[in-house]
N, C-alpha and C positions, 0 to 999 in steps of 0.2 A: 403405323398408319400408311398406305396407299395413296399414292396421286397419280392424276396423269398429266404432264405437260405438253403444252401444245405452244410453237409459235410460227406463225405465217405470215411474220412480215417483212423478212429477206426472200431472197431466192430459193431458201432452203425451207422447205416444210420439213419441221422437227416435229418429233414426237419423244414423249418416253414414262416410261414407266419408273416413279422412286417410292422408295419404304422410310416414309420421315420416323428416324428412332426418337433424339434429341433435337434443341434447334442446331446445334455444332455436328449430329450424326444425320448425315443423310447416304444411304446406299443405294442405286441407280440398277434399278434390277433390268431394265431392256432401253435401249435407244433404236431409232429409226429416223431417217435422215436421208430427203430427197431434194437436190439440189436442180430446181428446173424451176427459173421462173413464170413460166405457163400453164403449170400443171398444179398448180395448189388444188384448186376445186377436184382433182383427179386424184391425188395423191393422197391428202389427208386422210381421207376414210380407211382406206387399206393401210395406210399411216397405224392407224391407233389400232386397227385388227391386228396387226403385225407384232407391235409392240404390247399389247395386252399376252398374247401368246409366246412370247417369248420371255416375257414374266411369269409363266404361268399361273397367271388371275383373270379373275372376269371384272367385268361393268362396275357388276354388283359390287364388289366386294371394296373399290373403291372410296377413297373417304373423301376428296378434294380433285377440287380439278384447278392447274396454272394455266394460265392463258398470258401470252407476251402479246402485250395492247398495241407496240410501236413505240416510234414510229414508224410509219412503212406506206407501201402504196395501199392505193384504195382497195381494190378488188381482193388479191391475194390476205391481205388484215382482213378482211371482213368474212372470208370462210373460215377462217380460223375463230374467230370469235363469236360469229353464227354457234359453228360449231360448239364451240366450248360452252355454251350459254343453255344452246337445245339438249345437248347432256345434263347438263347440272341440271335444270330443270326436270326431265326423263327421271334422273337417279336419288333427287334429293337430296342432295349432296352441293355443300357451296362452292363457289368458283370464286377467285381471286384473282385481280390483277397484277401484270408486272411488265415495267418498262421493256420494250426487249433489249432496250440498249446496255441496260443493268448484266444482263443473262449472258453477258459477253467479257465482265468483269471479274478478273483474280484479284484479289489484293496482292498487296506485296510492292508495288508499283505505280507510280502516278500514270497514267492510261487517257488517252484519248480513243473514244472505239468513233467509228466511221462507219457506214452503212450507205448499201447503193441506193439513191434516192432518185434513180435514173435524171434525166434531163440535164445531164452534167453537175450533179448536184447528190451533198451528201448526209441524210444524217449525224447528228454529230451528240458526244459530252466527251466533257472529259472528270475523272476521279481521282481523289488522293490517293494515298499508298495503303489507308486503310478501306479501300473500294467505294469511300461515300463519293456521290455524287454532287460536285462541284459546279459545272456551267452544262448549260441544256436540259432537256433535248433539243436542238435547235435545227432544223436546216440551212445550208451554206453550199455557194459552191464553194471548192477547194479550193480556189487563186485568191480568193475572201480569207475562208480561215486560215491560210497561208500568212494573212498579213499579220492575225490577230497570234497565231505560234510564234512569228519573230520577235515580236514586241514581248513577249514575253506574259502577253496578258492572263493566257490560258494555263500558265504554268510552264516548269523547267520539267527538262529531263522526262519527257511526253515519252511511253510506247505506245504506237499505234496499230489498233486491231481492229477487224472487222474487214467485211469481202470491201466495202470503199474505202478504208485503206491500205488496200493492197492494189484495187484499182486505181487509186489515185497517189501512188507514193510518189512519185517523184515531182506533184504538184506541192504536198504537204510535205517533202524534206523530215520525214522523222523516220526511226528505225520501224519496221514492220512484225507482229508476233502474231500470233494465233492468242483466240482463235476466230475462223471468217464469219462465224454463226453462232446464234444464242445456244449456249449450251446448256443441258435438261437436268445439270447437275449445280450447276449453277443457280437456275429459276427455282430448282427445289430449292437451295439452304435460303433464297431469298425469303421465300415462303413459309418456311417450315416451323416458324415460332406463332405462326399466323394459322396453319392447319392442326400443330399441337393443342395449339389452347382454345380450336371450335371457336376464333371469332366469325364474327359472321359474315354472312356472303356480301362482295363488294361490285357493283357495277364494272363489267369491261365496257368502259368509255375507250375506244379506240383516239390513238395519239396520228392525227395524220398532218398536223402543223401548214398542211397548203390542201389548197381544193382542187378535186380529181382531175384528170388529164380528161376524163371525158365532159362535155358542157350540153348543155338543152340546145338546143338547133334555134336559129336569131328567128324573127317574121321572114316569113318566103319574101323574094325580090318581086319586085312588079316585070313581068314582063312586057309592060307596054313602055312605050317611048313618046 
């Protein structure tokens, strides 16, 4: 079976094409990966043309589509998830969600992933060494969850991944790994016991955990005096 992954809630608009065999087989037939955070609304489209064609599949043939919900900013999550929504619906085909902070998790390692949540501030979880997810998705700035890493609250022996913690390493004191972005290989095995067994389609509720940068304009000022 066929999916396409989409997530737009980093800086990176991902895309990709995978062939769910089993839920432990998953093979990654095309990736596409644009790293601009201005350019979501521009990029995606030619995104999934890209990645469709260098899988050698069409739309149609399609079984599932992954969509990483967040968290993330407002604008750039919500083309992606427009996106992914006006497909499934087009194809027939159901759509699933997935944390994107999940899509950035190996096992193997207790992990903290990080994510740039601009305004000095990071999304954040962290996971055990079997990948489950432990604390978040939460938003913090990093001199915050600085405090709650020493204490030891979040767990020992933290690697941290993601573009915010790389941006923010030397506020969060932990070693730094890859990778900076939801990976499409990843969002698949999350998914793929989920597209195997044709459950059914699940709401992309976007995770945006604060309210947008942009606000409604207050009552105009009186200009008299």
């Amino acid at each position: 079976m066929l999916a396409l992954l989409v997530d737009t809630a980093t800086a990176a608009v991902t895309v990709g094409v995978a062939e769910i065999i089993t839920p432990s087989d998953v093979t990654v037939r095309a990736r596409h990966v644009v790293v601009d955070a201005r350019r979501h609304g521009e990029a995606l489209a030619p995104g999934i043309t890209a990645a469709l064609a260098d899988a050698g599949v069409t739309a149609g043939q399609l079984s599932a589509i992954v969509a990483g919900v967040g968290p993330g900013p407002f604008t750039g999550l919500r083309v992606g998830l427009v996106t992914a929504s006006a497909m499934s619906d087009a194809l027939g085909i159901p759509a699933y969600p997935v944390c994107s902070l999940d899509g950035l998790v190996t096992p193997g390692r207790p992990t903290l992933v990080a994510t740039d949540a601009r305004r000095r501030e990071v999304y954040w979880a962290t996971y055990d060494a079997t990948g489950a997810r432990v604390h978040g998705p939460d938003v913090a700035k990093p001199a915050d969850l600085r405090v709650r890493l020493d204490t030891g609250e979040l767990g020992e022996g933290l690697l941290a991944v993601g573009n915010g913690a790389a941006l923010y390493a030397d506020q969060l004191g932990l070693p730094v790994g890859e990778p900076l972005y939801p990976d499409v290989a990843v969002l698949a095995r999350i998914t793929a016991a989920r597209i195997l067994s044709g459950a059914p389609a699940e709401p992309l509720t976007p995770l945006y955990l604060r309210r947008p940068d942009a606000v409604e304009p207050g009552a105009a000022k009186s200009v008299l005096r």
